[in-house]
C-alpha positions as a Markdown table, in Angstrom:
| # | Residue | x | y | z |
|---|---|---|---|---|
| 1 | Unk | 21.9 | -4.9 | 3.0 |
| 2 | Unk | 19.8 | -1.9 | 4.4 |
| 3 | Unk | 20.1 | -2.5 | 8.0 |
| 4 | Unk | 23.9 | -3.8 | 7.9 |
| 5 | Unk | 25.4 | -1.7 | 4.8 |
| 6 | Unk | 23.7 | 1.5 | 5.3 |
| 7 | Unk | 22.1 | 0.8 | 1.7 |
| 8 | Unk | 18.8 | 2.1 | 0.6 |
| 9 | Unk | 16.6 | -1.1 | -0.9 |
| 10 | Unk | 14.0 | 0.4 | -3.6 |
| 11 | Unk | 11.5 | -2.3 | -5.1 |
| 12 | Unk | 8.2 | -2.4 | -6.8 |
| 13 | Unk | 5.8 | -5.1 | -6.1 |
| 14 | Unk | 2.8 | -6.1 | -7.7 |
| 15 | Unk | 0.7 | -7.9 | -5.2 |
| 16 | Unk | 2.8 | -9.5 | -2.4 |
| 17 | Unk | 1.6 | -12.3 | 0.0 |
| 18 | Unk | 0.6 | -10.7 | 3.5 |
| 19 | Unk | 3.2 | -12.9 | 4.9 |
| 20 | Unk | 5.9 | -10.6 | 2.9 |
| 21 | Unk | 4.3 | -7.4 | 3.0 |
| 22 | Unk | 4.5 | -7.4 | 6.9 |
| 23 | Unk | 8.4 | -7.4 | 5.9 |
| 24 | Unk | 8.5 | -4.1 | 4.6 |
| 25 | Unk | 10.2 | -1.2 | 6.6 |
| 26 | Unk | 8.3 | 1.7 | 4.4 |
| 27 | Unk | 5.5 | 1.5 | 1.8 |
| 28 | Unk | 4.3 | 4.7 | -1.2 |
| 29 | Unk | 1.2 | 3.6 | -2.3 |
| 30 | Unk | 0.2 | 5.1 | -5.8 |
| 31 | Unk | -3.0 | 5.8 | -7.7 |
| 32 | Unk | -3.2 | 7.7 | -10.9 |
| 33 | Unk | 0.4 | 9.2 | -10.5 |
| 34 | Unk | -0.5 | 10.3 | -7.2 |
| 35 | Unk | 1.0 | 9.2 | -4.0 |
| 36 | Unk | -1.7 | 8.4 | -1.2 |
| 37 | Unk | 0.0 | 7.0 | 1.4 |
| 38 | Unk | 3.6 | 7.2 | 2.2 |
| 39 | Unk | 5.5 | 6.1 | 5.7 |
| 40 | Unk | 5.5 | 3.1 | 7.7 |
| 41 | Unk | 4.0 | 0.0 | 6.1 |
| 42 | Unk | 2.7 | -1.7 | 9.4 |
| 43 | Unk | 0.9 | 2.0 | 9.6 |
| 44 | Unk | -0.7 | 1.6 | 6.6 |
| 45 | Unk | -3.7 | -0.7 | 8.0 |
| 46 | Unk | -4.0 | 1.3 | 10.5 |
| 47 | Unk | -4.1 | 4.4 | 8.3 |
| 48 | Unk | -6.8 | 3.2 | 6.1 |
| 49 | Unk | -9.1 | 2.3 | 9.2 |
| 50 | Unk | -8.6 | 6.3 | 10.2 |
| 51 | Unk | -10.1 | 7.3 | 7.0 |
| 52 | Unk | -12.9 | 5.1 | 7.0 |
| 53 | Unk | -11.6 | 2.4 | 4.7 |
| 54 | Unk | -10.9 | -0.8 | 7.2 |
| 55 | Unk | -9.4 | -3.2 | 5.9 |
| 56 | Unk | -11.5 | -6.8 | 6.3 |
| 57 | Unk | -10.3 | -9.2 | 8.8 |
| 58 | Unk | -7.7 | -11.7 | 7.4 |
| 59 | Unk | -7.7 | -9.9 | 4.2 |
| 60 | Unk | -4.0 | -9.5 | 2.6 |
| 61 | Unk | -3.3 | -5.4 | 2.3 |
| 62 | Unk | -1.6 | -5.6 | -0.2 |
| 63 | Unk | -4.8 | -7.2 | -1.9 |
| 64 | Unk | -7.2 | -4.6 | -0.7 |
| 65 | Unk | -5.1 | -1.6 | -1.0 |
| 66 | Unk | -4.9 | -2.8 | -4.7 |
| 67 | Unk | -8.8 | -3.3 | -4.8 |
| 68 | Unk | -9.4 | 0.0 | -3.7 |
| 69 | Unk | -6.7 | 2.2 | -5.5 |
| 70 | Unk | -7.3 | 0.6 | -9.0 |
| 71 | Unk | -8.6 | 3.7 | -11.1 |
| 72 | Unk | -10.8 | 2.5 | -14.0 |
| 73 | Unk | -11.4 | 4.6 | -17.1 |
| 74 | Unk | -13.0 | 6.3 | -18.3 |
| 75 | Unk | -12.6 | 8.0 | -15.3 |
| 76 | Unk | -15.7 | 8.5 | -13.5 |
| 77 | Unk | -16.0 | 11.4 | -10.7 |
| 78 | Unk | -16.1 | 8.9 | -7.4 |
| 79 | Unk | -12.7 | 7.9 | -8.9 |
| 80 | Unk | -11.3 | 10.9 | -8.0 |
């Protein structure tokens, strides 16, 4: 519907298979109400290798960027 409708496709996902990530056109990752990533979602591994945060080979991102934005609390200040 995006490409061949002009329509604007908005959905939140809670851990998608790599094989379905590599689908998405953009990608706003989240932490703490604060958006850390916005843009292209094929970007976004390469992104996270930029700022010194590889992610491990064959690992799903969706899995890793998960990992690493999960903010437990109390927070602590290394969460911030």
């Amino acid at each position: 519907m995006a490409r061949t409708q002009g329509k604007t496709v908005l959905s939140t996902i809670n851990q998608p298979s790599s094989e379905s990530f590599f689908f998405f056109d953009k990608l706003i990752l989240m932490t703490d109400g604060h958006i850390v990533y916005q843009g292209d979602a094929k970007r976004s591994v390469e992104h996270f290798k930029l700022i010194n945060m590889p992610i491990p080979r064959f690992a799903n991102p969706a899995d890793y960027f998960m990992k690493v934005l999960t903010v437990r609390y109390p927070k602590r200040p290394e969460d911030d």
